[in-house]
N, C-alpha and C positions, 0 to 999 in steps of 0.2 A: 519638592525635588530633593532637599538634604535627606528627609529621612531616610531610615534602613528600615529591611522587612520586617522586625517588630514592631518599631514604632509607628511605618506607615498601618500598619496590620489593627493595631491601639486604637488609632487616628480613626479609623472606620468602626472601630467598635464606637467611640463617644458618639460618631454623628451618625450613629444609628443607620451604615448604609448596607442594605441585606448583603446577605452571603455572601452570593452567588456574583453578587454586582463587586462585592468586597474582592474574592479570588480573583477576577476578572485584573480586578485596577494591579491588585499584589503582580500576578502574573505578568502583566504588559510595561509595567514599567523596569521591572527585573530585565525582561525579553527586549524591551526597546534598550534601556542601558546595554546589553550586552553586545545589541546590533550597531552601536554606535562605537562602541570598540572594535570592530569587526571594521566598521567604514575608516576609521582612523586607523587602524593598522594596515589597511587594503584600500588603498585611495582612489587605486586606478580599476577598481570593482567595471565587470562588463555590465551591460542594458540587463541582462539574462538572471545572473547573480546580483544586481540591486533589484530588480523585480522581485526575488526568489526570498529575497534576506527582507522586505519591505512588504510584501502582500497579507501578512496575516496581519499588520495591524491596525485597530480604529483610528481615524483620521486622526482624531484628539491626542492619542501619541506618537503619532506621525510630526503633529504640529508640536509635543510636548521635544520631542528629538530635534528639530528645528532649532527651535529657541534655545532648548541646552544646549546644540554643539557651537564650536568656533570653528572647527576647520571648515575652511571654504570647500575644500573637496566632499565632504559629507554633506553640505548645503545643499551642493550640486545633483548629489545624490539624491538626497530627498527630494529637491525641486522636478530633478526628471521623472521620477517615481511619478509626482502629482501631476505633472503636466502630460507625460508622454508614456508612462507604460500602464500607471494604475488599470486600466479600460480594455487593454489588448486582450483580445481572444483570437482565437480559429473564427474564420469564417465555418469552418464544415463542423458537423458534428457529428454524432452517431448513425444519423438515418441517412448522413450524407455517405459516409464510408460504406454502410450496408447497401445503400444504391450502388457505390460503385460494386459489386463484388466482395467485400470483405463479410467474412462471418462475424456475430454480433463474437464479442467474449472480453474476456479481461486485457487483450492488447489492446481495445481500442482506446481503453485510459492510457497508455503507454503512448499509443498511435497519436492521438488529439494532446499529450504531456510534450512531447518531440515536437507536436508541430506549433504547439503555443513557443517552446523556446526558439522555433525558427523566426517564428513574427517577431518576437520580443530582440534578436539579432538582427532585425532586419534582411534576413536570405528569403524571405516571402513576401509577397505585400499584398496579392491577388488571389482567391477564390481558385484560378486554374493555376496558381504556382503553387498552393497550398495543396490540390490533386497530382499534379509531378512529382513532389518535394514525397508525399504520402507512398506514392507506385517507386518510386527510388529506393526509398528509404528501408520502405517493407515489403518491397516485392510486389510483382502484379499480382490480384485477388486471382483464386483458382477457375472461377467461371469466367473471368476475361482470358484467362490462359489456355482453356480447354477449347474458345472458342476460336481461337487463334488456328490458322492454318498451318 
């Protein structure tokens, strides 16, 4: 934990641990220090944004952020992270949108990015509020609207 990025950098070269694995650890403990400043400046972080700021990292420094912080607010963080958002997805996904009427393309990362941050706020919780939330949000698909009278 004390070292800085040379010497953690050193550290990896004595015990022989590859590269790849080496950039990996330099990276994540850089990015978790940083997200832990972020938690203690920002304490009252929403579900959405500690999801967001907490998804890219391996458990190991998840639990490495744990045990270094003190502020109980960043605990909390963490601990909701593991217990309550790590796992959230859409129920729907690409061939569910292309069912309803949506054409496949590049919104649909946009479309399924929107509707992960609905579950992650809790404004979804169901399958058919996740297709409301979806036709609201982005409009009815063209062939549900053409067939409209």
């Amino acid at each position: 934990e004390p070292l800085k990025g040379e010497q953690l950098r050193e550290l990896t070269r004595r015990l022989n641990i590859k590269p790849k694995l080496a950039e990996t650890i330099l990276w994540a403990k850089e990015a978790a220090d940083e997200a832990l400043v972020r938690l203690y400046r920002q304490p009252d972080l929403g579900r959405r944004e500690i999801y967001h700021l907490l998804h890219m990292f391996p458990t190991e420094f998840l639990l490495y952020m744990m045990a270094k912080t003190r502020q109980e607010a960043s605990q909390r963080a963490i601990s909701l992270y593991f217990t309550q958002l790590k796992n959230v997805q859409p129920q729907l996904r690409g061939r569910d949108l292309r069912a309803m009427g949506y054409t496949p393309g590049p919104q649909f990362k946009i479309m399924l990015q929107s509707l992960l941050d609905a579950r992650l706020n809790q404004e979804v919780s169901t399958i058919e509020e996740e297709r409301e939330y979806i036709r609201t949000h982005f409009g009815r698909p063209a062939v549900e609207l053409a067939a409209a009278p």
